[in-house]
One Martini backbone bead per residue (centre of mass of N, CA, C, O) as a GRO file, in nm:
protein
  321
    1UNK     BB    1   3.524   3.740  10.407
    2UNK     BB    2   3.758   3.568  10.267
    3UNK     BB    3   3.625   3.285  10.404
    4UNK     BB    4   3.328   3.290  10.285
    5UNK     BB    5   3.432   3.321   9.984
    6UNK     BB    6   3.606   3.060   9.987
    7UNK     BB    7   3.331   2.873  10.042
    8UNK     BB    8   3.155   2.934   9.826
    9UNK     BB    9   3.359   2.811   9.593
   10UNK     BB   10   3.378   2.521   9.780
   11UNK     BB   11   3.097   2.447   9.680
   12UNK     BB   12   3.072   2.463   9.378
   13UNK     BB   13   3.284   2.276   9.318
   14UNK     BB   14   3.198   2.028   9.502
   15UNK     BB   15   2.945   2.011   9.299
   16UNK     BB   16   3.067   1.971   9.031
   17UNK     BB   17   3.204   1.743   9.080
   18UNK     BB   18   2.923   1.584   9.193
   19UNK     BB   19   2.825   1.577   8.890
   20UNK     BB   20   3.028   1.405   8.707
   21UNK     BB   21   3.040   1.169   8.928
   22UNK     BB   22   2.810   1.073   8.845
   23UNK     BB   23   2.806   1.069   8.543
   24UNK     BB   24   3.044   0.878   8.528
   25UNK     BB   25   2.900   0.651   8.689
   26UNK     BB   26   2.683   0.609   8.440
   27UNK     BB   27   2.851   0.563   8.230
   28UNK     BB   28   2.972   0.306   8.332
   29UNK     BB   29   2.713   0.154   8.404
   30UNK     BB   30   2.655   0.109   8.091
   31UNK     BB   31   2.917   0.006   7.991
   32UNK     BB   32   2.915  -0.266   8.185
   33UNK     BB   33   2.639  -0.381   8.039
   34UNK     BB   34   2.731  -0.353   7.748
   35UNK     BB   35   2.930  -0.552   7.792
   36UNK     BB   36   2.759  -0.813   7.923
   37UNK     BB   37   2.535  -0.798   7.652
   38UNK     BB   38   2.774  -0.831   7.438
   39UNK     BB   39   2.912  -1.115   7.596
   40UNK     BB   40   2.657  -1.268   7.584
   41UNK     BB   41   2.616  -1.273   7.255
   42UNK     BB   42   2.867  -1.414   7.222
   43UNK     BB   43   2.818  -1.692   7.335
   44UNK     BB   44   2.522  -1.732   7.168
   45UNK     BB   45   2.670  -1.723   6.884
   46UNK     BB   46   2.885  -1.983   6.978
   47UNK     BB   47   2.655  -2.177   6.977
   48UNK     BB   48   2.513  -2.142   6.740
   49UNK     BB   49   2.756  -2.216   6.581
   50UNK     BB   50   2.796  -2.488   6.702
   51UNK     BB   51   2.529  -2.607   6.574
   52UNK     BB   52   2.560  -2.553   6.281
   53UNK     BB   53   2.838  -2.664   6.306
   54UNK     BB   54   2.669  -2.977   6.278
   55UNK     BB   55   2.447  -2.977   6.109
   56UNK     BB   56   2.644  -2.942   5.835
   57UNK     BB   57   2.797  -3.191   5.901
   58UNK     BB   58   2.583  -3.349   5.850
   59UNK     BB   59   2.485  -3.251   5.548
   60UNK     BB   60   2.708  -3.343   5.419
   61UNK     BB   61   2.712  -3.635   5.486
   62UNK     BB   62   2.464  -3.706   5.357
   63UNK     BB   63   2.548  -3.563   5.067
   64UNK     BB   64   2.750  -3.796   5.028
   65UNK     BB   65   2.626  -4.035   5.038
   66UNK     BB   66   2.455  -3.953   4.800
   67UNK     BB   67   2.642  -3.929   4.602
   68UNK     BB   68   2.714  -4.226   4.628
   69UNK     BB   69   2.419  -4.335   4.522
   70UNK     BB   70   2.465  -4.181   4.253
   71UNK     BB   71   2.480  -4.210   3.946
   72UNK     BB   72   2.702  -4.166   3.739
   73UNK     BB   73   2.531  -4.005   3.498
   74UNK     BB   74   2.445  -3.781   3.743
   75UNK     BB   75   2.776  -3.638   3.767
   76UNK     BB   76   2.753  -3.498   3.463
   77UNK     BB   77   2.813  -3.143   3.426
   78UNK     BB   78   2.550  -3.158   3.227
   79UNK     BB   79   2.341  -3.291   3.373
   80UNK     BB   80   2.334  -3.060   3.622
   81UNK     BB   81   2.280  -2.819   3.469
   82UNK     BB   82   2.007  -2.945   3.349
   83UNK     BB   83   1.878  -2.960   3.663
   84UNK     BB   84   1.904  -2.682   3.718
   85UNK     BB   85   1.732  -2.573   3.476
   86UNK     BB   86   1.484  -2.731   3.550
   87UNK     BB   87   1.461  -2.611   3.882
   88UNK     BB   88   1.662  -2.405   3.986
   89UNK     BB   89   1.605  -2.546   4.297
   90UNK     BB   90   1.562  -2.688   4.611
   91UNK     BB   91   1.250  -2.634   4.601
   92UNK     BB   92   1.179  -2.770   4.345
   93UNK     BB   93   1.334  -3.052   4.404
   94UNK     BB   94   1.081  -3.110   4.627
   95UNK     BB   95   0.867  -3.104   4.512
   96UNK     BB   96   0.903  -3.306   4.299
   97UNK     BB   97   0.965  -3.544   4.492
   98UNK     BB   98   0.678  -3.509   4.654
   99UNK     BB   99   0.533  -3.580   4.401
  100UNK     BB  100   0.616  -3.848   4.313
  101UNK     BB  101   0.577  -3.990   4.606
  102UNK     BB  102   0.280  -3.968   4.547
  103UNK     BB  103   0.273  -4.154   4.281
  104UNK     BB  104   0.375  -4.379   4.427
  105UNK     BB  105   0.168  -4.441   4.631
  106UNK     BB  106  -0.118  -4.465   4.447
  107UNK     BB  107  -0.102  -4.762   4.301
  108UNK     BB  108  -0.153  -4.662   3.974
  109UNK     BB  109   0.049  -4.867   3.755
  110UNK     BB  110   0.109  -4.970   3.490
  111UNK     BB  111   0.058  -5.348   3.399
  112UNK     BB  112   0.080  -5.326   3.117
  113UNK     BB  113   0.331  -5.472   2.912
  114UNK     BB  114   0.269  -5.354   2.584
  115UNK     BB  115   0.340  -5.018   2.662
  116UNK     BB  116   0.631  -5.070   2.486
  117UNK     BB  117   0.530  -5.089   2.217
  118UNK     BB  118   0.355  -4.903   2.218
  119UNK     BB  119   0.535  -4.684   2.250
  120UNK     BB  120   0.734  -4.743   2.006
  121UNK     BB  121   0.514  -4.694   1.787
  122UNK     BB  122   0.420  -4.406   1.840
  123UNK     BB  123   0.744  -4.307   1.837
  124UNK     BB  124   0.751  -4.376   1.522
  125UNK     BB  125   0.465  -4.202   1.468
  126UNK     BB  126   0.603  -3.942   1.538
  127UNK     BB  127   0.844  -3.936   1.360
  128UNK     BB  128   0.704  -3.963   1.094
  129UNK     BB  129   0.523  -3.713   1.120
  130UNK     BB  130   0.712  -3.496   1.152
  131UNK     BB  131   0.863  -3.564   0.890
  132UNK     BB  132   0.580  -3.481   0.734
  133UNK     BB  133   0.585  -3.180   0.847
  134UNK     BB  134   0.858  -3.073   0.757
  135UNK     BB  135   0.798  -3.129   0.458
  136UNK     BB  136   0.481  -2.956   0.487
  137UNK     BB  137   0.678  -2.706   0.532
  138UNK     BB  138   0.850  -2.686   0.300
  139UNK     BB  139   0.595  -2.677   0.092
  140UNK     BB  140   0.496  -2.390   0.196
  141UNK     BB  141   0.698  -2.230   0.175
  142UNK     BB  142   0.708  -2.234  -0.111
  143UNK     BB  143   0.424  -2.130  -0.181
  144UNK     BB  144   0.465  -1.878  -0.029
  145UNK     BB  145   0.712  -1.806  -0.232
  146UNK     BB  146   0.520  -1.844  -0.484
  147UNK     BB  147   0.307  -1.629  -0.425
  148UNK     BB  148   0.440  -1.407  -0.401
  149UNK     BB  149   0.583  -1.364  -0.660
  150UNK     BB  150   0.291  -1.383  -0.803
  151UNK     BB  151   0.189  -1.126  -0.666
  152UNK     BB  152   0.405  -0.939  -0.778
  153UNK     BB  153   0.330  -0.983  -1.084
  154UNK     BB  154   0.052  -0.893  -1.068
  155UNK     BB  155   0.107  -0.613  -0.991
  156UNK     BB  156   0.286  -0.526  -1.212
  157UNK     BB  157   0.058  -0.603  -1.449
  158UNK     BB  158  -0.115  -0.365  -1.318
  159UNK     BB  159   0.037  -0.155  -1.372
  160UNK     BB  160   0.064  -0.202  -1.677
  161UNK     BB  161  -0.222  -0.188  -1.750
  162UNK     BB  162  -0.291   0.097  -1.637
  163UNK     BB  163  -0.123   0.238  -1.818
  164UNK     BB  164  -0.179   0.145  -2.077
  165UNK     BB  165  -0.502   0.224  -2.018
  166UNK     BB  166  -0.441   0.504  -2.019
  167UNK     BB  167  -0.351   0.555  -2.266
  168UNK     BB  168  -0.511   0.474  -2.449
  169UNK     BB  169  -0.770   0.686  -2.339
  170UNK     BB  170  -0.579   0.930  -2.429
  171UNK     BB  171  -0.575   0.867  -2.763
  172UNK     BB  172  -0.852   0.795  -2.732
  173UNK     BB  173  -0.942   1.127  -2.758
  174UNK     BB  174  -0.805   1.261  -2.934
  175UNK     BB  175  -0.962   1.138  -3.150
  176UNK     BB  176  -1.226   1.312  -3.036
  177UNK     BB  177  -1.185   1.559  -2.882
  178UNK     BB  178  -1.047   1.477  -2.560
  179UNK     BB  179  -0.963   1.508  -2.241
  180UNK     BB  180  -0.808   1.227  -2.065
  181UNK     BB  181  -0.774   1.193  -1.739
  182UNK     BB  182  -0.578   1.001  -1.530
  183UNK     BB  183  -0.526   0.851  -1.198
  184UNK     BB  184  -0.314   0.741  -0.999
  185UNK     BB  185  -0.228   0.447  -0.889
  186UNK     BB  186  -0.198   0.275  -0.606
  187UNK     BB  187   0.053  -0.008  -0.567
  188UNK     BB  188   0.056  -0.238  -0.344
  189UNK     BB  189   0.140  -0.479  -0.080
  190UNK     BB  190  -0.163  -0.496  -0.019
  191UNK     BB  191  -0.506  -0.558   0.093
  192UNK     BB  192  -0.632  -0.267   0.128
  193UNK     BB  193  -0.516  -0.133  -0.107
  194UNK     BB  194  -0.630  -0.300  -0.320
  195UNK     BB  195  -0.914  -0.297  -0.202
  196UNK     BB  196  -0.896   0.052  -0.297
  197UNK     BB  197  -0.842   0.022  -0.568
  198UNK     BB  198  -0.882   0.304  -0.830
  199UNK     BB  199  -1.053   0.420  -1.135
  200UNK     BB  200  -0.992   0.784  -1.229
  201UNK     BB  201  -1.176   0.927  -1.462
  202UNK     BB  202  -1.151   1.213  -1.691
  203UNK     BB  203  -1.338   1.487  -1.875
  204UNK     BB  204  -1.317   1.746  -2.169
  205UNK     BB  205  -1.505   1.906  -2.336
  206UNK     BB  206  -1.487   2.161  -2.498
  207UNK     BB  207  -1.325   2.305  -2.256
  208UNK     BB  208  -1.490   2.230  -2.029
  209UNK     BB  209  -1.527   2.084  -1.745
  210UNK     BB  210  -1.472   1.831  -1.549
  211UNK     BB  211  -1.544   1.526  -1.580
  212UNK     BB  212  -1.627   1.193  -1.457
  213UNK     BB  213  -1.815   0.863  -1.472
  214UNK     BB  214  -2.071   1.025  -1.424
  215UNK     BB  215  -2.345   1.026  -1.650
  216UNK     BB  216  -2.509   1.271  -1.500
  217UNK     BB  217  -2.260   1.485  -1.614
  218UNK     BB  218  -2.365   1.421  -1.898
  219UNK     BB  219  -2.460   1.372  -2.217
  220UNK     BB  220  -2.545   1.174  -2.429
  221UNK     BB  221  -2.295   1.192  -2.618
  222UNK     BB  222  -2.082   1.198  -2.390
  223UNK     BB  223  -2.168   0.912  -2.278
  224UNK     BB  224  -2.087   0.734  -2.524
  225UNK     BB  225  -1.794   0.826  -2.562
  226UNK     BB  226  -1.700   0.722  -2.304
  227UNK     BB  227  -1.789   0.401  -2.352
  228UNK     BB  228  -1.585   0.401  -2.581
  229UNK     BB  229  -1.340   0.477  -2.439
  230UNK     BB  230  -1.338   0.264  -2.232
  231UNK     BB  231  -1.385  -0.015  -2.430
  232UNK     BB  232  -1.177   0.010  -2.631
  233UNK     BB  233  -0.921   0.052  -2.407
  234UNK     BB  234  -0.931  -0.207  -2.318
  235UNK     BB  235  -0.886  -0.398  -2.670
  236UNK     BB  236  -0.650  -0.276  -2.687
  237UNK     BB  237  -0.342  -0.287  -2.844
  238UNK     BB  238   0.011  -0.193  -2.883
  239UNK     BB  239  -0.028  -0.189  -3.193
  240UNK     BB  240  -0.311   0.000  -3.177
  241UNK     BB  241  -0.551  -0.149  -3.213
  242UNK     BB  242  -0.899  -0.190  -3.139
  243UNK     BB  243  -1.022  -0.479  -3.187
  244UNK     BB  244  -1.341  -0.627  -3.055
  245UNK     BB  245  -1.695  -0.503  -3.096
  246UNK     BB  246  -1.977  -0.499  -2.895
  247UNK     BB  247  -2.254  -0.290  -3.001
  248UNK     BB  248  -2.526  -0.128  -2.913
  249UNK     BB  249  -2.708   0.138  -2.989
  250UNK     BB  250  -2.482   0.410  -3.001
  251UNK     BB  251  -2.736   0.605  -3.149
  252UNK     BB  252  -2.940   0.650  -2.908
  253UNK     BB  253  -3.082   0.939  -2.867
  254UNK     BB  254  -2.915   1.131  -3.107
  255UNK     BB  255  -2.794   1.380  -3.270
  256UNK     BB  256  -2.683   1.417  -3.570
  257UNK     BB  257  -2.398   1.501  -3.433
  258UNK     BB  258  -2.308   1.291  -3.266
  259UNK     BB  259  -2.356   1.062  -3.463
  260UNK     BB  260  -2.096   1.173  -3.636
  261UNK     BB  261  -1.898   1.172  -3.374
  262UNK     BB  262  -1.943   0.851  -3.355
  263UNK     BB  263  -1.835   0.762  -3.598
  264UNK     BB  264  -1.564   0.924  -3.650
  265UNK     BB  265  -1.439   0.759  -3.407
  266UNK     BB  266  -1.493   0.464  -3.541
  267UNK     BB  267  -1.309   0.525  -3.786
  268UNK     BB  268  -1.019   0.602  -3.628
  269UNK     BB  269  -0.979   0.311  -3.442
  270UNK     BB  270  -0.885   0.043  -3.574
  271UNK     BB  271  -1.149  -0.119  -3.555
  272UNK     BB  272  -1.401  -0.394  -3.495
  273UNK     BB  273  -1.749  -0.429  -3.565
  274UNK     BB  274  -2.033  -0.490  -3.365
  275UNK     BB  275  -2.359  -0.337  -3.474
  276UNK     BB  276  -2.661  -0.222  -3.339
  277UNK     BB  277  -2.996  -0.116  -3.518
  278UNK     BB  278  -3.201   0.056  -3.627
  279UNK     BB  279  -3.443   0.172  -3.844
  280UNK     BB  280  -3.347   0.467  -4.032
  281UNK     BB  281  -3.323   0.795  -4.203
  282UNK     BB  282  -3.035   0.788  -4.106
  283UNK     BB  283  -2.741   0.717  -4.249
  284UNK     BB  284  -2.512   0.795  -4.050
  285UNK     BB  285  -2.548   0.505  -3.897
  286UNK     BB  286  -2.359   0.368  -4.157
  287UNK     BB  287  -2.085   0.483  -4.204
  288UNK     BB  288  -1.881   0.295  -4.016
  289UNK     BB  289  -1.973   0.078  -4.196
  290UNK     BB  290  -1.872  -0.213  -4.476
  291UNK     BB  291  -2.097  -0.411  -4.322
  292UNK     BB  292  -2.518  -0.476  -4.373
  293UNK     BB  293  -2.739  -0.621  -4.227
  294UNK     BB  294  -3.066  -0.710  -4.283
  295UNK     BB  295  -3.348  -0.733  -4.054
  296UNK     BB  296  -3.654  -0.950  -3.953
  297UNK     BB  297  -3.935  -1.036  -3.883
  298UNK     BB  298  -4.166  -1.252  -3.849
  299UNK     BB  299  -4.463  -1.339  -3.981
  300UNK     BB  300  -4.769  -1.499  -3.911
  301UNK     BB  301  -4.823  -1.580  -4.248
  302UNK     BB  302  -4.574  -1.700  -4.236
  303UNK     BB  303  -4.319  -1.930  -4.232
  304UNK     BB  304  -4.053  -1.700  -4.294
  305UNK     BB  305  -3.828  -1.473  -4.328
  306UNK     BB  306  -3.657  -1.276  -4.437
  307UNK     BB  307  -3.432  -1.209  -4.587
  308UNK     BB  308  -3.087  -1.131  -4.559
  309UNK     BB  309  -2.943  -0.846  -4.600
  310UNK     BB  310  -2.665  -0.716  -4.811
  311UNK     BB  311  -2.407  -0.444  -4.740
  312UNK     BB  312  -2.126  -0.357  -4.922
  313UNK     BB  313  -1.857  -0.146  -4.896
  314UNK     BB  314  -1.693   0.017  -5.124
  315UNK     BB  315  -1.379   0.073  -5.220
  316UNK     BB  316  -1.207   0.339  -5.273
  317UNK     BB  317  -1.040   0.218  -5.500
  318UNK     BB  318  -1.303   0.155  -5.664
  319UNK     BB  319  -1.415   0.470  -5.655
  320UNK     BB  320  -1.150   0.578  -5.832
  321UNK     BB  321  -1.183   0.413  -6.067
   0.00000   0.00000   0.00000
């Protein structure tokens, strides 16, 4: 029993053994062979290697050569970099060969002598029109900061023309017992904000709700007062006064309370008026005249028209005296 226990270890190691003896002689011959292969591959890198030095130095010499055969002027460091800058690289460089050799071959160069002569005149007129450019360049700069400085004056004018007439305009309120006010105004130096830029002027008559400048929120007489405070405050001066004004019937159809407040109101302004009125029994609308010209149509019957007559108020000092 113990002999056949023992043949049956001795055939299991057996087993064991040429099982690995297998394996390692597997893995010997694919090592055997990668190493043939990688043998034949350094041969071959080894050919590979000296036909390319051989190419190299082929090429080295040819670019000898050409290097002495290159004018001495195209050896110049700063010529180089900039052939370098020009073309990039050398398939460049070969591209632009290829063009030139081509347009050398179709012989179908300037045979006229003149071209260099056109040429030297041609380059003497563009020196001179570039400096003419120039010139014309540096009068446009400055046309162009002449421009803007005067766009900014006038932006800045129209600033003040803005106060100045909101002032105005609510001074002349005061006087009539109007409250007056404007919106303030962005001026800005742009092109859209100006075109887009208005005065928007509110009014408010006897403590009622403010009205805008349009006169269908108005009545009569409030027309008329807006109309007159918003033109007498164009012409009013810095002085106070308050300019010279033509008014066509500014009385036309108010009511005598109206005429009365639109009289004292132009005599309060220490303005200069020419008003035109028809012929009415209200004498009210002479009040704020000192001097009354009247006209006539001329009649069918007659050569001329009747004399202008002529009325003016004596001066309070001498209806004092």
């Amino acid at each position: 029993l113990e002999v056949g226990a023992r043949l049956g270890e001795l055939q299991t190691l057996t087993k064991n053994a040429t099982v690995a003896r297998t394996r390692a002689d597997t893995v010997w011959q694919n090592a055997r062979m990668a190493l043939s292969e990688a043998e034949a591959g350094l041969r071959l890198n080894h050919r590979r290697q000296i036909e390319q030095r051989a190419e190299h130095a082929k090429a080295l010499l040819e670019m000898r050569r050409g290097w002495r055969s290159i004018p001495a002027a195209w050896k110049n460091p700063a010529r180089r970099a900039a052939l370098v800058s020009q073309h990039q690289n050398a398939h460049q460089v070969n591209l632009r060969l290829g063009s030139l050799e081509h347009a050398l071959a179709r012989d179908d160069w300037e045979q006229d002598g003149t071209v260099i002569d056109q040429y030297a005149r041609l380059n003497e007129q563009l020196a001179g029109r570039q400096s003419e450019t120039e010139e014309r360049r540096y009068q446009n700069n400055r046309a162009i900061e002449a421009t803007a400085n005067a766009r900014g004056a006038y932006i800045e004018r129209l600033r003040y023309t803005i106060k100045t007439y909101s002032k105005n305009i609510k001074e002349l309120g005061e006087l009539a017992g109007i409250d007056v006010q404007a919106d303030p105004v962005r001026l800005e130096n742009d092109d859209v904000q100006l075109a887009q830029a208005g005065l928007h002027v509110r009014f408010k008559f006897d403590g009622k709700d403010q009205i805008g400048m349009n006169d269908g929120e108005a009545s009569g007489g409030q027309q008329v007062m807006k109309s007159l405070v918003l033109l007498i405050g164009l012409l009013k001066s810095e002085e106070g006064s308050g300019g010279f004004v033509f008014i066509d019937e500014p009385f036309a159809h108010l009511d005598i309370r109206n005429i009365q407040l639109v009289g004292e109101f132009l005599k309060n302004t220490d303005a200069q008026y020419l008003m035109t009125t028809p012929l009415t029994h209200n004498t009210d609308v002479y009040d704020p005249s000192e001097l009354t010209l009247i006209t006539s149509k001329k009649k069918k019957d007659v050569q001329w028209a009747q004399p202008i007559f002529v009325l003016q108020r004596r001066k309070e000092e001498a209806k004092a005296a």
